[in-house]
C-alpha positions as CSV (number, residue, x, y, z in Angstrom):
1,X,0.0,0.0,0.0
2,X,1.1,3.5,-0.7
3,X,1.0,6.5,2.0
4,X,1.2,9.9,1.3
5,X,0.9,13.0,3.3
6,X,-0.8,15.4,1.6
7,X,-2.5,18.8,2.8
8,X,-5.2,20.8,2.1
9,X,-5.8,21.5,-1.7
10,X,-2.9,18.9,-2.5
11,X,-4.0,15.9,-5.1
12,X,-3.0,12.6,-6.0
13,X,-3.5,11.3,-9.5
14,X,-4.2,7.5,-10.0
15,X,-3.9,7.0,-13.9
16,X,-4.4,9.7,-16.5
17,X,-8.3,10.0,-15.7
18,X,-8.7,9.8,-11.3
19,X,-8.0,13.0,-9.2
20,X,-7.8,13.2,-5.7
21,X,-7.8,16.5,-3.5
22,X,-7.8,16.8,-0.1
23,X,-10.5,19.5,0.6
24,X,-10.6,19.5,4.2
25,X,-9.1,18.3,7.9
26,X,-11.0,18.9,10.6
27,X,-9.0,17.0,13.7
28,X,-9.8,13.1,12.7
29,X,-11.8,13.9,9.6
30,X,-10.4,14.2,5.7
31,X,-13.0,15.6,3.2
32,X,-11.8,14.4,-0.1
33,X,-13.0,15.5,-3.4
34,X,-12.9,12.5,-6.2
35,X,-13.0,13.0,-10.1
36,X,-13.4,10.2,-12.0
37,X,-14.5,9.2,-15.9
38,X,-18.9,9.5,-15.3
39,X,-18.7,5.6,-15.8
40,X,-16.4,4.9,-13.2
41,X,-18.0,4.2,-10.1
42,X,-16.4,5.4,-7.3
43,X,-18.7,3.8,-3.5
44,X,-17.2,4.4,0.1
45,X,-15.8,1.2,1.6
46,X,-18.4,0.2,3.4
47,X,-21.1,0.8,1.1
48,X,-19.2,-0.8,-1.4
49,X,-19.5,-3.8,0.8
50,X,-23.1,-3.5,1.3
51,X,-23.5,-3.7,-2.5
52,X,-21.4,-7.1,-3.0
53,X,-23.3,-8.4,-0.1
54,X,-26.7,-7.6,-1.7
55,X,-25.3,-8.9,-5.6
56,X,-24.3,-11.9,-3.6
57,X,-27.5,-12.4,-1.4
58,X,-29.5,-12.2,-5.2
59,X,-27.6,-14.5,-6.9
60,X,-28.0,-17.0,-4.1
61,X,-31.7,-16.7,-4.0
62,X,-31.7,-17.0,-7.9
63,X,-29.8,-20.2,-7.9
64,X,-31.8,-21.6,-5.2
65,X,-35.2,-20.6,-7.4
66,X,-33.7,-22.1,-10.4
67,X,-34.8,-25.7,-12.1
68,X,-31.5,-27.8,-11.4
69,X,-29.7,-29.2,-14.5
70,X,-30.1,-32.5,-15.8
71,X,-27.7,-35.1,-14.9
72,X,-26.4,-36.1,-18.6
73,X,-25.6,-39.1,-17.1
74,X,-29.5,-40.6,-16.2
């Protein structure tokens, strides 16, 4: 992983098309600005999580409702 101190109104670039400033501290808290291509999505962590979990969950339930396969071998 890569750490970098950066201070207000600082950026990192990741690639040619991802900027990221640091807009804000206040004490513990970062407020960081992210711009990305419009069909990049770009989630906080845990919400990120939240949505695998859910795609996950789905898929489960539509494998469950599913007719099984034949056995080729009846």
């Amino acid at each position: 992983m890569l750490t970098l101190t950066r201070k207000i109104g600082q950026k990192i670039r990741i690639g040619d098309d991802i900027e990221i400033v640091v807009r804000e501290i206040r004490g513990r808290q970062v407020r960081l600005g992210i711009s990305a291509p419009q069909g990049l999505s770009v989630y906080r962590e845990e919400l990120y999580q939240q949505i695998l979990k859910e795609k996950n969950e789905a898929a489960a339930a539509a494998g469950s409702d599913a007719e099984p396969e034949p056995d080729p071998t009846e």
